[in-house]
FITI-566445 format. One record per residue (C-alpha): residue in three letters; chain; x, y, z. Coordinates in Angstrom, 3 decimals, padded with zeros to 6 digits, always signed. Example, Ala and Ser with C-alpha at 12.3 -4.5 7.8 and 13.67 -1.06 7.14 Angstrom:
BEGIN
pt res ALA, chain A, x +012.300, y -004.500, z +007.800 .
pt res SER, chain A, x +013.670, y -001.060, z +007.140 .
//
This chain:
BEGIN
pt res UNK, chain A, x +087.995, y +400.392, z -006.688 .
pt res UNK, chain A, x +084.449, y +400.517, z -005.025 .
pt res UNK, chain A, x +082.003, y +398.741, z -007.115 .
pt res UNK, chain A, x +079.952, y +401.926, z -006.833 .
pt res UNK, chain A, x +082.859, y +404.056, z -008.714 .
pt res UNK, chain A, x +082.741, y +401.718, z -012.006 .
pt res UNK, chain A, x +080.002, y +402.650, z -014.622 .
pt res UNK, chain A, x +079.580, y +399.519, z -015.950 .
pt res UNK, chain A, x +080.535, y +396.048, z -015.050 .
pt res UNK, chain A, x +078.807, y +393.117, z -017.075 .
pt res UNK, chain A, x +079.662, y +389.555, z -016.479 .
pt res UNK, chain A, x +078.817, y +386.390, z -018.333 .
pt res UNK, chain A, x +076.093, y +387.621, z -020.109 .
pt res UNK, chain A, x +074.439, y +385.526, z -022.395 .
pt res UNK, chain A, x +071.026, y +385.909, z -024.841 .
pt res UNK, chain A, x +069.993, y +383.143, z -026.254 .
pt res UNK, chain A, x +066.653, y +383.430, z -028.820 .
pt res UNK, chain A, x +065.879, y +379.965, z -029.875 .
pt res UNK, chain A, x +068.725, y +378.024, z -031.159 .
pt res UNK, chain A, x +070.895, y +381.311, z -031.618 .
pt res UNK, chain A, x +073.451, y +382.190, z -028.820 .
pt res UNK, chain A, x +073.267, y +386.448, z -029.789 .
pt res UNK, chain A, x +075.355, y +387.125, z -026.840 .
pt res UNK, chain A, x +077.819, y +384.423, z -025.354 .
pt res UNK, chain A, x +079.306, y +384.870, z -021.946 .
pt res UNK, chain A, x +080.549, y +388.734, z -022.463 .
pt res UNK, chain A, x +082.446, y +390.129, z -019.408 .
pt res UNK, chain A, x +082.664, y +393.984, z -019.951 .
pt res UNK, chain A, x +084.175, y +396.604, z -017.482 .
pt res UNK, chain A, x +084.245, y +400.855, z -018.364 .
pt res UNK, chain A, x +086.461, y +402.642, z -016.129 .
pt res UNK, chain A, x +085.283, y +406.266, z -014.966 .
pt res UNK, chain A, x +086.234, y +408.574, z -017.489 .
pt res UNK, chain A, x +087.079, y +406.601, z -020.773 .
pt res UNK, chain A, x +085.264, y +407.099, z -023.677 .
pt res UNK, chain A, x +084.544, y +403.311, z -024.433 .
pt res UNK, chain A, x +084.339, y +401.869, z -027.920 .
pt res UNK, chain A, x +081.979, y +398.721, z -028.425 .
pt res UNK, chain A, x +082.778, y +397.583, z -031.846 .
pt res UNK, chain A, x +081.347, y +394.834, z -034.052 .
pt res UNK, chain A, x +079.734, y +394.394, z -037.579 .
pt res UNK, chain A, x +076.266, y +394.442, z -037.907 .
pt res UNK, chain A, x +074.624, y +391.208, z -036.222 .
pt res UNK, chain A, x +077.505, y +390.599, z -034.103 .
pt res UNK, chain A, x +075.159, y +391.200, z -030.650 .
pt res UNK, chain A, x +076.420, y +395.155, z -029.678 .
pt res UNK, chain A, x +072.520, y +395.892, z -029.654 .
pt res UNK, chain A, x +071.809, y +392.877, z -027.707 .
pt res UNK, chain A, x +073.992, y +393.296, z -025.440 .
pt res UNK, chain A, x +073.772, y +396.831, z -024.609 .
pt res UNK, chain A, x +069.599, y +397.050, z -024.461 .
pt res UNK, chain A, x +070.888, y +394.396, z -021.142 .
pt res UNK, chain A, x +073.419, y +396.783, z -019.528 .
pt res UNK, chain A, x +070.249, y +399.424, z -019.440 .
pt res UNK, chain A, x +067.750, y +396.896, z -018.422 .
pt res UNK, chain A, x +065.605, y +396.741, z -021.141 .
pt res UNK, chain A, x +066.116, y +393.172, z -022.346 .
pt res UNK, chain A, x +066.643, y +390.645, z -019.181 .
pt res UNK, chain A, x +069.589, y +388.167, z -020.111 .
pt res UNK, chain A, x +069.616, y +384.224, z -019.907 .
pt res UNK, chain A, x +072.784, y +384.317, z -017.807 .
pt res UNK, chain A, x +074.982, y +386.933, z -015.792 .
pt res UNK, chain A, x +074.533, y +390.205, z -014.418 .
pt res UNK, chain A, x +074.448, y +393.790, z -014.975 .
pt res UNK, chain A, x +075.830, y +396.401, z -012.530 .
pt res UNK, chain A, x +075.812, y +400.487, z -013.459 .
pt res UNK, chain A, x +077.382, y +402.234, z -010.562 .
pt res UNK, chain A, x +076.715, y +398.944, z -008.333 .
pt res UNK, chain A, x +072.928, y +399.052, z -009.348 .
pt res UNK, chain A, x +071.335, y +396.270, z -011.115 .
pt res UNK, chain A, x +069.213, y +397.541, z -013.521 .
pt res UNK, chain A, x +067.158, y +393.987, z -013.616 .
pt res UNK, chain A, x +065.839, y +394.413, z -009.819 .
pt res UNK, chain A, x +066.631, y +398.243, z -009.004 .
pt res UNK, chain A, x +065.024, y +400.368, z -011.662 .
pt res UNK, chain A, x +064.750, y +403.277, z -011.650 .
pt res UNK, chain A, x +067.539, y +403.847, z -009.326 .
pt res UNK, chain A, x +070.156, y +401.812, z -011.086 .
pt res UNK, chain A, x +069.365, y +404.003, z -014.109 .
pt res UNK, chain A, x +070.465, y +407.296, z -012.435 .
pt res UNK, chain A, x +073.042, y +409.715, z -013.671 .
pt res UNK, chain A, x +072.886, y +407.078, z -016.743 .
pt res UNK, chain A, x +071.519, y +408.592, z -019.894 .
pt res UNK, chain A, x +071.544, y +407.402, z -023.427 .
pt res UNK, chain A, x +069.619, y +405.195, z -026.402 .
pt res UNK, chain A, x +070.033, y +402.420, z -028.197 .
pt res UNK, chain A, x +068.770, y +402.258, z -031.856 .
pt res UNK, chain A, x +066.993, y +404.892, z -033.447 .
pt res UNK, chain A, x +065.742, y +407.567, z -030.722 .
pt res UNK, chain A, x +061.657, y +407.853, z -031.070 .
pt res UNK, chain A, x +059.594, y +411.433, z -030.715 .
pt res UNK, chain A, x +056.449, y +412.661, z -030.874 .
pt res UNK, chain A, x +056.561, y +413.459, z -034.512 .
pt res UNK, chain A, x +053.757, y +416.429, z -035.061 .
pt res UNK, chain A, x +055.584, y +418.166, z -031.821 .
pt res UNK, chain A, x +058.832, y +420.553, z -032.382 .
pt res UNK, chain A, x +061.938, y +419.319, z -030.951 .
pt res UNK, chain A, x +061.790, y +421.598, z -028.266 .
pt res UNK, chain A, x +057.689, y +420.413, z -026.877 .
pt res UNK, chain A, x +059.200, y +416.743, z -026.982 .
pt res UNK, chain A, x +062.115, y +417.744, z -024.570 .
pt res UNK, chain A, x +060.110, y +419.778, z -022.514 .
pt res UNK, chain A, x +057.821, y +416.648, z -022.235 .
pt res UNK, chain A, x +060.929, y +414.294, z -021.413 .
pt res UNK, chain A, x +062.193, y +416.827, z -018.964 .
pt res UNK, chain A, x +058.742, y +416.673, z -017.373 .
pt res UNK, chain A, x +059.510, y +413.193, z -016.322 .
pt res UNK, chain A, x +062.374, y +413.826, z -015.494 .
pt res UNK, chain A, x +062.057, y +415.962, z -013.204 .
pt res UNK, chain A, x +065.155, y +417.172, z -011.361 .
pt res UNK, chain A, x +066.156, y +420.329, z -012.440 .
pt res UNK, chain A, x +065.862, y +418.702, z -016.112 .
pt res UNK, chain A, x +063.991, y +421.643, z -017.622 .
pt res UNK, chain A, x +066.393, y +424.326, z -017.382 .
pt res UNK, chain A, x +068.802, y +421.987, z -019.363 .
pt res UNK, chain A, x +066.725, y +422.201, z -022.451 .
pt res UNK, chain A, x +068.434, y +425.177, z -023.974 .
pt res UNK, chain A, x +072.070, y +424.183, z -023.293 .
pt res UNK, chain A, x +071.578, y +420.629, z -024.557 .
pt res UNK, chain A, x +070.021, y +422.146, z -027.611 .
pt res UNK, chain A, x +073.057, y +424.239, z -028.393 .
pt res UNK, chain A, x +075.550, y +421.550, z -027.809 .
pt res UNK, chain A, x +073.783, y +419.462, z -029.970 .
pt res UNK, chain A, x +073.649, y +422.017, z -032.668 .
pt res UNK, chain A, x +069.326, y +422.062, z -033.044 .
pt res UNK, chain A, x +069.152, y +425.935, z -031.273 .
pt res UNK, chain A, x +067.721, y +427.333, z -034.559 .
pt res UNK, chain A, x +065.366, y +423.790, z -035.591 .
pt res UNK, chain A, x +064.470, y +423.444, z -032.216 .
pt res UNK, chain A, x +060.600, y +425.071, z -033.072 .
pt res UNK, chain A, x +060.414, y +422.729, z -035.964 .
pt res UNK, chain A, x +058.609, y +419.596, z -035.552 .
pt res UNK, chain A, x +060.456, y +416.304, z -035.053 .
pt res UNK, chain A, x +058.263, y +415.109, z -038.220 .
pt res UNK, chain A, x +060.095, y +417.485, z -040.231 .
pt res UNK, chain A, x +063.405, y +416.458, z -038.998 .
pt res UNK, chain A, x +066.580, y +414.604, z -040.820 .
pt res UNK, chain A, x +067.712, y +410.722, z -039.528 .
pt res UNK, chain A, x +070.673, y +412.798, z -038.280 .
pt res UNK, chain A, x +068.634, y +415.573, z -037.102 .
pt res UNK, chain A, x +066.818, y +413.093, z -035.080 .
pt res UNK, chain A, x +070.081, y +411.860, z -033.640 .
pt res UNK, chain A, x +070.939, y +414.522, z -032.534 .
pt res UNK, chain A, x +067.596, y +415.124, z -030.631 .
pt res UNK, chain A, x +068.245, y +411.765, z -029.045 .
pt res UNK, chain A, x +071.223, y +412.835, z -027.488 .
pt res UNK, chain A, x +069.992, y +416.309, z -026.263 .
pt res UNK, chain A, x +067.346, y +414.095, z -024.533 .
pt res UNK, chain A, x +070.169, y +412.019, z -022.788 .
pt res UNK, chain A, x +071.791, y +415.257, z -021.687 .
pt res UNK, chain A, x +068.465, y +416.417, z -019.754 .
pt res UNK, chain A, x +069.372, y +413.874, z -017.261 .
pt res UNK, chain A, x +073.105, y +415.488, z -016.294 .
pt res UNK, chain A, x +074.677, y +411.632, z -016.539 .
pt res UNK, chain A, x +077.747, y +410.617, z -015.379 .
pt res UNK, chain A, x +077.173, y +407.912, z -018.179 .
pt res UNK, chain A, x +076.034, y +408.138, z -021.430 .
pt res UNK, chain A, x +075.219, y +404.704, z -023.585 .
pt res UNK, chain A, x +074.994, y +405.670, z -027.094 .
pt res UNK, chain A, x +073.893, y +403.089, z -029.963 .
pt res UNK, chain A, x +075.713, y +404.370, z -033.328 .
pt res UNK, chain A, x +075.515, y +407.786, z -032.251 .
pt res UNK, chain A, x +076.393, y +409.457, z -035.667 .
pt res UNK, chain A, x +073.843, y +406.842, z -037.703 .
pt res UNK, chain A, x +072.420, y +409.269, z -041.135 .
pt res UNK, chain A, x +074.334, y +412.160, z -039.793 .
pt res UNK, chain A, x +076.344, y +413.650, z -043.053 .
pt res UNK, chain A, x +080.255, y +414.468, z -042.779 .
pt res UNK, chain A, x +079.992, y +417.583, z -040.978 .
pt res UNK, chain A, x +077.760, y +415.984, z -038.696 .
pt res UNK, chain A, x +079.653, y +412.859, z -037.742 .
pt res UNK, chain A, x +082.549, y +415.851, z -037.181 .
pt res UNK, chain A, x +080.666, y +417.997, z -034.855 .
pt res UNK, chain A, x +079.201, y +414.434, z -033.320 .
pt res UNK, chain A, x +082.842, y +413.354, z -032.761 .
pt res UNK, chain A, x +084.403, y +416.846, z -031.614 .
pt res UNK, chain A, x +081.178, y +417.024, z -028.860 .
pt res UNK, chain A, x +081.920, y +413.594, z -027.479 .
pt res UNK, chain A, x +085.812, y +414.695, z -027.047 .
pt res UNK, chain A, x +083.836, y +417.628, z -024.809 .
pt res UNK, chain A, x +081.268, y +415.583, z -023.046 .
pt res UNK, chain A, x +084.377, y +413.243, z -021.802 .
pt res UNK, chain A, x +086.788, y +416.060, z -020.980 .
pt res UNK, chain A, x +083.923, y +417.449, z -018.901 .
pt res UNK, chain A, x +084.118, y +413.784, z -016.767 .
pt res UNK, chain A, x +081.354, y +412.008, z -018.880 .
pt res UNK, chain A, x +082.096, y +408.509, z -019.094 .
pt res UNK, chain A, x +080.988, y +407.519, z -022.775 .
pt res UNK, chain A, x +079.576, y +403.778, z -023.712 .
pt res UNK, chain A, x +079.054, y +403.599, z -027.513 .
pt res UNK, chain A, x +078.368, y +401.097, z -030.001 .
pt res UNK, chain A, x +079.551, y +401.670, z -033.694 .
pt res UNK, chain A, x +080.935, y +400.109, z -036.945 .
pt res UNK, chain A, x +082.190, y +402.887, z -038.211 .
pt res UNK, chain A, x +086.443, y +402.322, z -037.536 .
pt res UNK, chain A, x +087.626, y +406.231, z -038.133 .
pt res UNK, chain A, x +084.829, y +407.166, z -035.294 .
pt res UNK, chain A, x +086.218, y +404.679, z -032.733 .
pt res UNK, chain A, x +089.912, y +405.022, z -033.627 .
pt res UNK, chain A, x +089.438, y +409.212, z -033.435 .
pt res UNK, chain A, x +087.448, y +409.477, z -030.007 .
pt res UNK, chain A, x +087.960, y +405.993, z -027.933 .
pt res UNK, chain A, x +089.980, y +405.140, z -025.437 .
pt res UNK, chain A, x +089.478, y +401.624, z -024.630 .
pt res UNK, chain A, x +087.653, y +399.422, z -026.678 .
pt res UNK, chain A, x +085.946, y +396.216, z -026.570 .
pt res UNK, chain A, x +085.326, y +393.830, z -029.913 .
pt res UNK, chain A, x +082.573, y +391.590, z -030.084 .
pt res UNK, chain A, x +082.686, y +388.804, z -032.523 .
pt res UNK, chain A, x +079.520, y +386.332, z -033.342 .
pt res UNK, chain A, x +078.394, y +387.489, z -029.670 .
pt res UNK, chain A, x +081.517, y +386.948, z -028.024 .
pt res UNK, chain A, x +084.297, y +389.458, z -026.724 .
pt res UNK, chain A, x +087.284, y +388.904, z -028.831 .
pt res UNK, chain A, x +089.863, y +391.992, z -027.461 .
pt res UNK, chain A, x +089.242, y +394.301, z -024.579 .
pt res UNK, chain A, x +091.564, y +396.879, z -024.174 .
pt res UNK, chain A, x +093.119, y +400.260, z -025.016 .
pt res UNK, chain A, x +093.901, y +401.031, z -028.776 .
pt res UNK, chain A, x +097.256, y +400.999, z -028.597 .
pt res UNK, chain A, x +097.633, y +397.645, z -027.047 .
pt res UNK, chain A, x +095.840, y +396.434, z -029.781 .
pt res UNK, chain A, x +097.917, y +398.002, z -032.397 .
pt res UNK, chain A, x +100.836, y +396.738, z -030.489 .
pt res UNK, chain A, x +099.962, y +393.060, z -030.548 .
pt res UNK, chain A, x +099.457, y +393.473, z -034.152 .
pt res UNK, chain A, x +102.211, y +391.594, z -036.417 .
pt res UNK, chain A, x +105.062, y +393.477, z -038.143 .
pt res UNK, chain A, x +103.738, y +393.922, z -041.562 .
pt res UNK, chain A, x +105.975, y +395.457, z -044.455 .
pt res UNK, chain A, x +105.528, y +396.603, z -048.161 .
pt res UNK, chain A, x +108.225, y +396.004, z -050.298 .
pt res UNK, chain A, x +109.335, y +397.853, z -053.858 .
pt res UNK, chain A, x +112.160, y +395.676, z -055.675 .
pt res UNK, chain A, x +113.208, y +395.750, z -059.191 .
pt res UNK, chain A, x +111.489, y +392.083, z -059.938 .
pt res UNK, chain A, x +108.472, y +392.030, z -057.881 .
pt res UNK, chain A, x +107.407, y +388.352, z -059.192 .
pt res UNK, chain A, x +110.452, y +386.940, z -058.136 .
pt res UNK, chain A, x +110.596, y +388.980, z -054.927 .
pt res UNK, chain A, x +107.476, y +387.496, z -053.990 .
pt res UNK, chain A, x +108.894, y +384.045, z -054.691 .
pt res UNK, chain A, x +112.076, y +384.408, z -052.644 .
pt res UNK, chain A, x +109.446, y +386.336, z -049.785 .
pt res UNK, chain A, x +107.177, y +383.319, z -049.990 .
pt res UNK, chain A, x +110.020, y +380.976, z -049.213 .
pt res UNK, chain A, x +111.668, y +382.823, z -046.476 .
pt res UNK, chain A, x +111.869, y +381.498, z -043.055 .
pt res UNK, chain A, x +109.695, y +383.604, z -040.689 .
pt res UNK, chain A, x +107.683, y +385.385, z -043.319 .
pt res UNK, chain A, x +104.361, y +384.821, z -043.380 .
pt res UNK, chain A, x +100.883, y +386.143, z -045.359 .
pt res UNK, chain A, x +102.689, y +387.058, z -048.510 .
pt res UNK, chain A, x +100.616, y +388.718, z -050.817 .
pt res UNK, chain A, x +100.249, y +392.112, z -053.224 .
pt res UNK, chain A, x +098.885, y +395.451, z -052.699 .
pt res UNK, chain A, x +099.364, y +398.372, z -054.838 .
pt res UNK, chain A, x +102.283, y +397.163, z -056.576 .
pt res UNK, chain A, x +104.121, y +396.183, z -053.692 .
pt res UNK, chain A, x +104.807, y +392.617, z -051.563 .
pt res UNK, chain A, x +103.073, y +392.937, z -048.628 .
pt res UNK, chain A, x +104.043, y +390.781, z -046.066 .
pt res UNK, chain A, x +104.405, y +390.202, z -041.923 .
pt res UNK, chain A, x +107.951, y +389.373, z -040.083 .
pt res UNK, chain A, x +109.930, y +390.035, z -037.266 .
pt res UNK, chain A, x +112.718, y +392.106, z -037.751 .
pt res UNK, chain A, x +115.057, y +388.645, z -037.310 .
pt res UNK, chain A, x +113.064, y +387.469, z -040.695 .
pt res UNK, chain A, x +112.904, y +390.463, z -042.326 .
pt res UNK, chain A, x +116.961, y +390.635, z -042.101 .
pt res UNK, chain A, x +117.256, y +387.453, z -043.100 .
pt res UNK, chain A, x +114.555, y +387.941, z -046.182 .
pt res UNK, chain A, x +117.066, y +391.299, z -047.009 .
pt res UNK, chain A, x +119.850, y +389.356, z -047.413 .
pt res UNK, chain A, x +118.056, y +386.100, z -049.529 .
pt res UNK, chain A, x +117.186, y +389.237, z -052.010 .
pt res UNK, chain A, x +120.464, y +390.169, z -052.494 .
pt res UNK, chain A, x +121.989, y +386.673, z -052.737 .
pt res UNK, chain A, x +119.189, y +386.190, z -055.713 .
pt res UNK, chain A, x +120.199, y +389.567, z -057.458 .
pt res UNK, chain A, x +117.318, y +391.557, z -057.106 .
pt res UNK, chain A, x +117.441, y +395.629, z -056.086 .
pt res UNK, chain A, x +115.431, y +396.460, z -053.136 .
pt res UNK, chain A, x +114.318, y +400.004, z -054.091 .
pt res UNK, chain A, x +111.747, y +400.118, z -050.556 .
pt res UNK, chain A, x +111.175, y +398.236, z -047.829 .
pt res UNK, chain A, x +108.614, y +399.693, z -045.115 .
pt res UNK, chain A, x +107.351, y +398.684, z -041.920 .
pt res UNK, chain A, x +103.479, y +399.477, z -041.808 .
pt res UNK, chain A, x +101.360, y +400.415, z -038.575 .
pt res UNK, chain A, x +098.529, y +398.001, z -038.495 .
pt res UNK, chain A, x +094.811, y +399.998, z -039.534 .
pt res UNK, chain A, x +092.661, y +399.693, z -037.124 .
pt res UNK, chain A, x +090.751, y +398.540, z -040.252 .
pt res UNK, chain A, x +093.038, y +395.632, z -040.667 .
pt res UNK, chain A, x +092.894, y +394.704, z -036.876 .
pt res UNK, chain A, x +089.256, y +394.316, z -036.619 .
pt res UNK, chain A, x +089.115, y +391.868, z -039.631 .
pt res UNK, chain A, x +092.069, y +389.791, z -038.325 .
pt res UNK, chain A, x +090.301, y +389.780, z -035.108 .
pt res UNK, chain A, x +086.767, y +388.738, z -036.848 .
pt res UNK, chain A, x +087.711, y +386.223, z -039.602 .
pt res UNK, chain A, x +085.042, y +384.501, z -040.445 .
pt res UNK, chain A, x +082.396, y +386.973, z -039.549 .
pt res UNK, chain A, x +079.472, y +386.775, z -042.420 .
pt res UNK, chain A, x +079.241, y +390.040, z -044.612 .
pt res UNK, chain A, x +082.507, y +391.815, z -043.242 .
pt res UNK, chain A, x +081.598, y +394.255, z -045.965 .
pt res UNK, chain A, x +079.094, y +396.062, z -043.574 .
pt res UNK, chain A, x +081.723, y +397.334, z -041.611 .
pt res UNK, chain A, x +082.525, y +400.947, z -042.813 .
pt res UNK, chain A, x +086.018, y +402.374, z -042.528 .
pt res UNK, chain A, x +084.535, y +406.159, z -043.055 .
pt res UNK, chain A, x +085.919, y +409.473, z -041.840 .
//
């Protein structure tokens, strides 16, 4: 493929501030097209990382390329058809939301103003739009951000936890208009840690771990190079677990919800059948389990300081 046809392309890029390595060697490539899922907990460099693939933070190491521009040595051009924010979008607050895009679409340029009304109405501000900013929700705000992005007609949009203080309906609608945006030939860069809102619109996905990539691919590659996990429902779960424990080829034994959880191939899991029966206990369930996304990420991330920050929220 001609460099020119890829969105982005990143390779070895590395941020170092001081003693701490926030991005470490991170080779990242988004087809045309895919709605692309950079996923971390908080701290883990996505922010980093991504304020270098738009050229507003210049890396230690490696390079940048957005549709074969370098957005280190060939602004502004490397930055068009790219559109997009990373953290929280900023407005003139004592302005409505309409006055701040027409002032964004001023500099623009490019046709931009005559996109103000359908980016408003995508982005579901058509009846706030007179309001000012000031007045405006976290989510509301969000939103804004993104109607701004659209001004620009990009072939790419980066977004930086695009459904941050939106409430459930929101992160819905947020969800249901990036489906649109891609189906339209948008190719979509965002950053999140929410798991639902990657798993329900992404289709590749990149997971960054202490600044490093740790699995680049689609979702269901990464689902199917999870282990074969089972529950299991017997009629002497302490001794189950016992005779599980000791089985060859079983491995992470533990207990959820009443049941021996535990992961096998199918080989093991035959053999763990029959060891049940020769001790005399009653299997009354024994389940394979799809590996959560959830699940994934923290098998993928061990070790990762306050896991608990990643959300798992529809």
């Amino acid at each position: 493929m001609n460099e020119n046809d890829v969105p982005v392309r990143a390779r070895g890029l590395v941020k170092r501030y001081g003693r701490i390595l926030a991005v470490d060697h991170v080779d990242l490539e988004v087809p045309a097209g895919a709605v692309y899922g950079f996923l971390g907990p908080n701290g883990a460099g996505k922010t980093t990382a991504m304020r270098m693939l738009l050229g507003l933070l210049r890396p230690d190491e490696g390079e940048v390329r957005l549709f074969g521009r370098d957005p280190q040595h060939e602004l502004p051009a490397a930055l068009d058809g790219v559109g997009g924010f990373v953290e929280t979008p900023h407005f003139y607050p004592y302005l409505s939301g309409r006055k701040n895009l027409e002032l964004f679409a001023a500099l623009d340029g490019d046709g931009a103003r005559a996109r103000i009304e359908p980016a408003l109405e995508l982005v579901g501000l058509e009846d706030r739009s007179r309001d000012r900013v000031g007045g405006y929700s976290q989510g509301m705000r969000q939103r804004l951000g993104l109607a701004v992005s659209l001004l620009r007609d990009p072939r790419l949009l980066i977004l930086d936890e695009p459904t941050n203080g939106l409430d459930p309906g929101g992160i819905r609608d947020m969800r249901a208009l990036i489906r649109d945006l891609a189906a339209r030939g948008m190719t979509i860069f965002l950053s999140s840690h929410l798991l639902a809102e990657v798993e329900e619109v992404c289709t590749r996905v990149a997971v960054i771990r202490s600044g490093r990539v740790v699995y680049e691919g689609t979702l269901a590659e990464l689902h199917a190079s999870a282990s074969p996990r089972y529950r299991l429902r017997t009629n002497d779960q302490l001794r189950a677990r016992t005779v599980a424990a000791r089985a060859a080829g079983v491995r992470d034994v533990g207990e959820e919800d009443g049941h021996v959880v535990f992961t096998a191939d199918e080989p093991a899991v035959l053999g763990l059948s029959k060891a049940l029966a020769a001790a005399g206990i009653g299997i009354a369930a024994l389940v394979p389990e799809r590996a959560t996304l959830e699940r994934l990420f923290f098998e993928l991330t061990e070790g990762v300081e306050e896991p608990h920050r990643l959300e798992a929220v529809s």
